[in-house]
matplotlib code that plots the C-alpha trace (Angstrom):
import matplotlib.pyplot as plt

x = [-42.2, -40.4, -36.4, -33.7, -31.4, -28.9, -31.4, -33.0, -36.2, -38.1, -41.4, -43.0, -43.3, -41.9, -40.5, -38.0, -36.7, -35.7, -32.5, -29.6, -28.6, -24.6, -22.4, -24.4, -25.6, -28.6, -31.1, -32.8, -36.3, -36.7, -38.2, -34.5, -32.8, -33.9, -33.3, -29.5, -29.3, -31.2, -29.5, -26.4, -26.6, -27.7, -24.7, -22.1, -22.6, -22.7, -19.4, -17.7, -18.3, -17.3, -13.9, -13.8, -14.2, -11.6, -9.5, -9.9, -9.2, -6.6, -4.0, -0.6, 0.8, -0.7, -4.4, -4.1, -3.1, -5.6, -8.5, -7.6, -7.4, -10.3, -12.6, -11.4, -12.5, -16.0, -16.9, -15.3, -17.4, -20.4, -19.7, -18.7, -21.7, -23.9, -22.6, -22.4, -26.3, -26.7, -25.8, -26.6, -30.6, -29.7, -29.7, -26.8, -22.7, -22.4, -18.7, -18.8, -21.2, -19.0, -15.9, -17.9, -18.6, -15.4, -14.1, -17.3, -16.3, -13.1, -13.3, -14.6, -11.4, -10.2, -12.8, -12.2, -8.7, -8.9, -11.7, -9.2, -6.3, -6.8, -6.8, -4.0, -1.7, -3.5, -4.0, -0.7, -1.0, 1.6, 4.5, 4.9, 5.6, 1.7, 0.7, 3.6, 3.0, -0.8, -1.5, 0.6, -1.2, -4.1, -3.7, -1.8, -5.0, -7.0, -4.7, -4.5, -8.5, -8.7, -6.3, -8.7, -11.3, -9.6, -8.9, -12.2, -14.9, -18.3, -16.7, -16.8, -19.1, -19.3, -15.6, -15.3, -17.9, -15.6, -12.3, -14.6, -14.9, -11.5, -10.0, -12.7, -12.2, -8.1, -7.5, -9.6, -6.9, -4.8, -7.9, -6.2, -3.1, -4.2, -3.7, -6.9, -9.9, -12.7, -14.4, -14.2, -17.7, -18.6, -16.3, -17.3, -21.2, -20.6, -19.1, -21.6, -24.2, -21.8, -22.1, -25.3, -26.4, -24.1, -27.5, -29.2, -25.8, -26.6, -30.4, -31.3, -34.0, -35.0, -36.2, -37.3, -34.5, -32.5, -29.3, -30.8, -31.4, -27.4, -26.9, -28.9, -26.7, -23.7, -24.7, -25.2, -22.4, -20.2, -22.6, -21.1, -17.7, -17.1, -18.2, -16.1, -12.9, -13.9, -14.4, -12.1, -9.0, -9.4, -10.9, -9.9, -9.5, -8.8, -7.1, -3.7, -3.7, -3.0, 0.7, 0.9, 3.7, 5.7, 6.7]
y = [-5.9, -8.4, -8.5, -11.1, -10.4, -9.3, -7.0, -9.5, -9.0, -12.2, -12.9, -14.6, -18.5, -20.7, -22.9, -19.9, -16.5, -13.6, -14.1, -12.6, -9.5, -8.6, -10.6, -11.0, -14.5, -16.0, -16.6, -20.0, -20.2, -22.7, -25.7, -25.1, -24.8, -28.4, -29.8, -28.9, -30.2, -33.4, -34.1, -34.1, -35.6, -39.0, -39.6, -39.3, -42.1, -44.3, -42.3, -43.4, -46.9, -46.6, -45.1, -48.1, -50.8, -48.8, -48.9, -52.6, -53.9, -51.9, -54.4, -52.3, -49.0, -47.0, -48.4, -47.5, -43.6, -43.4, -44.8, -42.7, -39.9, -40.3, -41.7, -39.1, -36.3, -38.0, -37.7, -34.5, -33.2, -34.2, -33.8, -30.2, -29.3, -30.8, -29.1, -25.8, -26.2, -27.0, -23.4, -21.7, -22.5, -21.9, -18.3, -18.1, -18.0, -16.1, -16.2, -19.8, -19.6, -17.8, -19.8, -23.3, -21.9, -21.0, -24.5, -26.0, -23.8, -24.8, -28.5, -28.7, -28.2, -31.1, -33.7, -32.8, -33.0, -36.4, -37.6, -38.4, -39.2, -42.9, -42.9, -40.8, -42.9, -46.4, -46.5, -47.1, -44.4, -43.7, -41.4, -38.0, -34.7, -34.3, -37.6, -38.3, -35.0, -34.2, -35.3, -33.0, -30.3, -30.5, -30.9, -27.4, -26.3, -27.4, -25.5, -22.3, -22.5, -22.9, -19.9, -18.1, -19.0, -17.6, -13.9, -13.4, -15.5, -14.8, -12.4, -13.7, -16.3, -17.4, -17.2, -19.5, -22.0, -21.9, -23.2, -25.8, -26.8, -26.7, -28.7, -31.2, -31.4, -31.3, -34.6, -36.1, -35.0, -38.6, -40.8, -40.3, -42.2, -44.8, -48.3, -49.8, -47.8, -50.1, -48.0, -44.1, -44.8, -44.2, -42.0, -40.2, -40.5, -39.0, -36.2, -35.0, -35.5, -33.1, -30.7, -31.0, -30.4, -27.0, -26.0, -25.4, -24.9, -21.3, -20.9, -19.9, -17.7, -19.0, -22.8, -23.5, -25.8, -25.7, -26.1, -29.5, -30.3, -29.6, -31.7, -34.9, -33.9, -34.6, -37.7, -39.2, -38.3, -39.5, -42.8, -43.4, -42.4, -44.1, -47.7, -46.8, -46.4, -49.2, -51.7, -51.1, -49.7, -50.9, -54.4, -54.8, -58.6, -59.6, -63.0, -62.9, -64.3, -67.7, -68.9, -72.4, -74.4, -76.7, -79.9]
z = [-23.1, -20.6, -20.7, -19.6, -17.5, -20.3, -22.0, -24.4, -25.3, -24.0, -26.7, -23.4, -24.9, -22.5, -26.1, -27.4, -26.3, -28.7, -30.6, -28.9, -30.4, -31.1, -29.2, -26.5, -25.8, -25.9, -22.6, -22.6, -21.5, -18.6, -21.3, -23.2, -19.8, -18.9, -22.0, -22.5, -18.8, -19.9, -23.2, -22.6, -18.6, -20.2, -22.1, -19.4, -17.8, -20.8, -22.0, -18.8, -19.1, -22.9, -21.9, -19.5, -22.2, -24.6, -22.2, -21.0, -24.5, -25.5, -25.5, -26.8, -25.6, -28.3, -28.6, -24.1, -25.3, -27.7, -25.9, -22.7, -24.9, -26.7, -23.6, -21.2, -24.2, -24.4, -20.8, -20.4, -23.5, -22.1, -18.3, -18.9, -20.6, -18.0, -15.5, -17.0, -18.6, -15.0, -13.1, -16.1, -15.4, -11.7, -12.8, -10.0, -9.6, -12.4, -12.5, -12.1, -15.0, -17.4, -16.4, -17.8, -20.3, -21.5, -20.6, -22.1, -25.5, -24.7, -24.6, -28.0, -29.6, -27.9, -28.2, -31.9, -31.6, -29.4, -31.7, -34.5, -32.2, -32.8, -36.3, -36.7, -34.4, -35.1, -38.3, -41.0, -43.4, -46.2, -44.8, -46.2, -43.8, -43.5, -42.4, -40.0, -38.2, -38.5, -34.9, -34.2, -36.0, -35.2, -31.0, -32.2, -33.8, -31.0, -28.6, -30.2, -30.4, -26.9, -26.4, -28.7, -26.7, -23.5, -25.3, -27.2, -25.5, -27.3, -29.4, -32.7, -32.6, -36.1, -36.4, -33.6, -35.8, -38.5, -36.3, -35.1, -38.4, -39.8, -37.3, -37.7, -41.7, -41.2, -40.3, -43.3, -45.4, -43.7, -45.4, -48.7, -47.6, -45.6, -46.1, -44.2, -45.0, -42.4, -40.1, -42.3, -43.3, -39.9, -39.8, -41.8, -41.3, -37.8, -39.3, -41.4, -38.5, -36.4, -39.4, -40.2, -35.8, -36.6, -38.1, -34.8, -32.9, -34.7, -34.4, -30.6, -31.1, -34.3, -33.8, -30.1, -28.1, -31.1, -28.3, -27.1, -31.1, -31.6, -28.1, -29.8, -33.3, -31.3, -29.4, -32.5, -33.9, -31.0, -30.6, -34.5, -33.7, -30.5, -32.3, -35.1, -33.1, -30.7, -33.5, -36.3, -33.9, -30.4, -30.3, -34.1, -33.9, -37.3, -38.1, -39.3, -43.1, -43.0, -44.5, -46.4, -44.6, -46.6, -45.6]

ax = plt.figure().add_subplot(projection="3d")
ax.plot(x, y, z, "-o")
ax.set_aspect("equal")
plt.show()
């Protein structure tokens, strides 16, 4: 029976490898290789020029911080991951391997973190202690994950799903208070897609490129995301209410 390089058993299909046993991680075959490279190579470029156009329209101080923020998290996100899908299949520079993929583990916490960014500092919500300071908590959260990550890489992997998913869900707790609710459909909608794509984010060696699967899971949900924040927060060009002038 053929092993990986890690001591995985390999079944021999060039669609799916054996599940990875204990902490150890998972071995693509060279079909799952490519498409993690592939999947998540095509949005960069696009992610760029959408950082670009936030950027370009924001037209106060905040709306430049939070589409900087937010851009330079989506190409990062997907940059990251390229690269390190990218000498992972190389099968070489294994410590360069390992370090991407701590920061590609790592950089999750703050694309969620930068995701709501916009709407926590764009949007007027009613002030209580939670609302004025839960930008503040969850960049916290998204820092302390990303110490987590440093200490116990790999470690406790479904752990490590679970403080992906409480900083994500956090934030929602500001949609109770604000005053302009436009956009949190989409919101919203691109949330659930990045929990649903958590599905195959935890079946490698049960469902054949489930990796790529959870790549396409979270184009879509940053594809919703990204128009949400662009539309409703960044180029939000709503008339001012017209006033009746007496004369």
């Amino acid at each position: 029976m053929e092993k990986n390089e890690d001591g995985t058993v390999s079944t021999g299909s060039r669609f799916m490898n054996a599940r990875a046993t204990g902490n150890k991680a998972y071995i693509p075959t060279d079909l799952e290789h490519i498409a993690n490279v592939i999947t998540h190579a095509l949005p960069v470029g696009p992610s760029f020029m959408g950082m670009i156009h936030l950027i370009r329209r924001s037209d106060d101080l905040r709306k430049f911080i939070s589409g900087f923020v937010y851009g330079a998290a989506l190409v990062s996100l997907f940059l990251i991951s390229t690269i390190f899908h990218t000498v992972f299949y190389t099968k070489r520079f294994r410590p360069l391997k390992e370090s991407l993929h701590m920061c590609d583990r790592a950089v999750i916490y703050v694309f969620i973190a930068a995701s709501h960014t916009p709407w926590l500092l764009l949007r007027d919500t009613e002030i209580n202690f939670w609302t004025q300071n839960l930008s503040w908590i969850v960049w916290t959260m998204a820092i302390l994950g990303i110490v987590y990550q440093y200490h116990f890489h790999e470690r406790y992997k479904t752990l490590e799903t679970f403080f992906y998913l409480v900083i994500g869900i956090t934030p929602s707790y500001a949609w109770l208070f604000m005053k302009e609710l436009s956009g949190l459909w989409e919101l919203c909608a691109g949330g659930v897609v990045y929990i649903a794509g958590v599905v195959f984010f935890k079946s490698d060696g049960r469902i054949p490129c489930a990796h790529a699967i959870w790549h396409l899971f979270v184009n879509i949900g940053a594809s919703l995301h990204f128009y949400a924040v662009y539309k409703y927060l960044i180029n939000n060009e709503t008339a001012p209410e017209n006033s009746s002038e007496s004369s």
